[in-house]
C-alpha positions in Angstrom: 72.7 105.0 84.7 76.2 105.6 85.3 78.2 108.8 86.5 81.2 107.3 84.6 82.1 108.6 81.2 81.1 106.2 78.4 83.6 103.1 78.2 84.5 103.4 81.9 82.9 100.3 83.9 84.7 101.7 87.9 86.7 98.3 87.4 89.3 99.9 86.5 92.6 99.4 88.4 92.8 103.4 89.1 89.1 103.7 90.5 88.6 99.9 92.1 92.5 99.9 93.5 94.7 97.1 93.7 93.8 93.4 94.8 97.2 92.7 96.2 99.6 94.6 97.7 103.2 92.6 98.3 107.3 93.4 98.3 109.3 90.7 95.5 112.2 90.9 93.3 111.8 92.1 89.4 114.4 92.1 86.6 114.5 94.8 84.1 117.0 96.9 82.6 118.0 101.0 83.1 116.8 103.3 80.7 119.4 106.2 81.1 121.9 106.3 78.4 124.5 107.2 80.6 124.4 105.1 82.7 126.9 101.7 83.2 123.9 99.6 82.9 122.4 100.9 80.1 120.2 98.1 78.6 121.7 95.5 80.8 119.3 92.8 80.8 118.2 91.2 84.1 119.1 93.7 86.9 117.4 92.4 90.0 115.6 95.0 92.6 113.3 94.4 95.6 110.1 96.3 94.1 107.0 97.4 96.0 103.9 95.8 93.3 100.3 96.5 93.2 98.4 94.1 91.6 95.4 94.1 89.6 93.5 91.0 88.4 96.7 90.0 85.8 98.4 93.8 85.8 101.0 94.0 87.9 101.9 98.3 88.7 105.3 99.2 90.3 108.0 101.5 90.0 111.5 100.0 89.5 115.0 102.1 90.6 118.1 101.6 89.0 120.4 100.4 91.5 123.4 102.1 89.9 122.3 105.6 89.1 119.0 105.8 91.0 116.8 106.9 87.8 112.9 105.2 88.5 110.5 104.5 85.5 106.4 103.2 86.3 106.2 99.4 85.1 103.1 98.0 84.2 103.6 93.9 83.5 101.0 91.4 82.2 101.1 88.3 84.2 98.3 86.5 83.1 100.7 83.9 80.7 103.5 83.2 83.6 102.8 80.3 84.8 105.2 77.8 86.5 104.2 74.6 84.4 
């Protein structure tokens, strides 16, 4: 018996925590309509990540107008071969 609610194993990212905690670059593109890169594809920022089996959690800061949004990325198809 369990004192988790139906469907909830505790392996969760939110109740087991990350695996890996590390500092990289990520690409993405700023949300904010006003802002002079808008939907610019590919703007690089260092990124604090928490990582969780092939989940990825961090949040990424435009560099230009300093508006944040949570990413959550699926690694488990990037592979280098």
């Amino acid at each position: 018996m369990s004192n988790y609610p139906a469907g909830v194993t505790g392996n969760e990212y939110q109740i087991a925590g990350a695996d890996a905690e590390y500092t990289e670059y990520r690409a993405d593109s700023c949300d904010n309509e006003e802002c002079t890169a808008f939907e610019v594809e590919d703007v690089e920022v260092e990124v604090d990540i928490e990582s969780y089996r092939y989940e990825e959690f961090y949040k990424w800061t435009c560099p230009v107008c300093k508006e944040s949004k949570d990413v959550e990325r699926n690694t488990e198809n990037d592979h280098d071969y």
